[in-house]
C-alpha positions in Angstrom: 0.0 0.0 0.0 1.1 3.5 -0.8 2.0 6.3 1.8 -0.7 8.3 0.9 -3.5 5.4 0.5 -2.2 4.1 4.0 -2.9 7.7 5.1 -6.3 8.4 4.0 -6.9 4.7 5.7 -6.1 5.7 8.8 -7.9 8.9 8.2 -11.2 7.0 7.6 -10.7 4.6 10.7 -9.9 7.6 12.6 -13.2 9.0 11.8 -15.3 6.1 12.2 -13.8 5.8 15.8 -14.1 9.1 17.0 -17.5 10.3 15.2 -19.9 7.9 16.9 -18.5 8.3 20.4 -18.6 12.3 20.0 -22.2 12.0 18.8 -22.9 9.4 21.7 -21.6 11.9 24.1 -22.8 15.2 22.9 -26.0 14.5 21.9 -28.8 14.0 24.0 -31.3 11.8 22.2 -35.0 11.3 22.9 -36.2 8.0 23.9 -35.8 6.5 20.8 -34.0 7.7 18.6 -33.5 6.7 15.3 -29.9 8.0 14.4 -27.8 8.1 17.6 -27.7 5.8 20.4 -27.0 2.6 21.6 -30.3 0.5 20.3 -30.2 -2.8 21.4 -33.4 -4.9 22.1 -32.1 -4.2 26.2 -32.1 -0.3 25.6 -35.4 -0.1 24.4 -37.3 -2.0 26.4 -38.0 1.1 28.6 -37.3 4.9 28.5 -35.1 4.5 31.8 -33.4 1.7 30.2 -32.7 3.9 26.7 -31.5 7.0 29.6 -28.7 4.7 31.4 -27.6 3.5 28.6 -27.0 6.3 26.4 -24.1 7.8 28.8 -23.1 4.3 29.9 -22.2 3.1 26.4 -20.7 6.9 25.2 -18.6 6.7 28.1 -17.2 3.1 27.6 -17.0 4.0 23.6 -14.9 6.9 24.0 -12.4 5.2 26.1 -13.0 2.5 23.1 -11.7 5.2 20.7 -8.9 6.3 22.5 -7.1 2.9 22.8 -7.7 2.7 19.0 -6.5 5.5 18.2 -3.1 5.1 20.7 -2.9 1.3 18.7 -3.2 3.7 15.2 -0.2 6.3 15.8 1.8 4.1 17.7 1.5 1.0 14.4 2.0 3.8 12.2 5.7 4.6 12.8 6.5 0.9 14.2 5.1 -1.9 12.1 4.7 -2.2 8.2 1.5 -0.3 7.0 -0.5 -3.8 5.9 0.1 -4.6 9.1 -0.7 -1.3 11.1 -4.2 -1.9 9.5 -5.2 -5.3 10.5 -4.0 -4.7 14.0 -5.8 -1.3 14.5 -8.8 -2.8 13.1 -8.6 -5.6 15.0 -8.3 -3.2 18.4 -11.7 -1.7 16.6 -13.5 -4.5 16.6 -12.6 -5.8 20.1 -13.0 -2.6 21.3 -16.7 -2.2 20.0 -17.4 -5.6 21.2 -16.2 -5.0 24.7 -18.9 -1.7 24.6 -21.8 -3.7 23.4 -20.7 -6.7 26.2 -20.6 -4.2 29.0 -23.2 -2.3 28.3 -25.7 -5.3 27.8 -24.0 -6.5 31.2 -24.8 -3.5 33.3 -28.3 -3.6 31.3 -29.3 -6.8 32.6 -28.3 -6.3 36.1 -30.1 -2.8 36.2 -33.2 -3.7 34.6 -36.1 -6.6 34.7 -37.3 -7.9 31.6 -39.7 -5.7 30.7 -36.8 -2.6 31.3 -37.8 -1.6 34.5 -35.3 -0.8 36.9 -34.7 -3.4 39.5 -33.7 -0.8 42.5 -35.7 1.8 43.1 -32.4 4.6 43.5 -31.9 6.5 40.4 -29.8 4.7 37.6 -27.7 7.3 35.3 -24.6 5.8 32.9 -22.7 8.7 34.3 
């Protein structure tokens, strides 16, 4: 791969890390909401299950995007550039996986069934 294709690859995974978790974090969606959020079968079950795990899952994706990102600059100037792709898009995938795992996690031991909240104290993602 060429220096400047390699570049505008690491542009686009760049983006696709950082735009999502931005959005996630910035904007505060109503209950649902078609374009942002974490929608999952677990979110939606309930408006207070939607509101925990909007911050919840921004949170945990932004910390996500930062170890992608590190795994990006720091492959860049060590391995070769093949190389430095598969391995930051590897860190992508786990990274969105461990998101999705936590988030349904802390979903099922906040929430019943039916997405009502199993205490009674006030459940935020914060």
């Amino acid at each position: 791969m060429e220096g400047n294709e390699l570049l505008i690859v690491h542009l686009v995974i760049a983006f696709t890390v950082i735009l999502p978790a931005v959005l996630m974090k910035l904007v505060v969606s109503e209950y649902p909401n078609t374009f942002v959020g974490y929608r999952t079968p677990a979110s939606l079950r309930s408006k207070e299950a939607w509101d925990f795990a909007q911050p919840y899952s921004a949170n945990l994706m932004l910390w996500s995007s930062g170890a992608t990102l590190l795994t990006q600059v720091i492959t860049y100037f060590t391995v070769p550039p093949d190389a430095s792709i598969l391995i930051t898009s590897g860190v992508l995938v786990i990274g969105l996986a461990v998101v999705i795992i936590l988030t349904e996690l802390e979903l099922k031991k906040r929430f019943d069934k039916k997405g009502n909240p199993k205490s009674k104290t006030i459940i935020r993602g914060n």
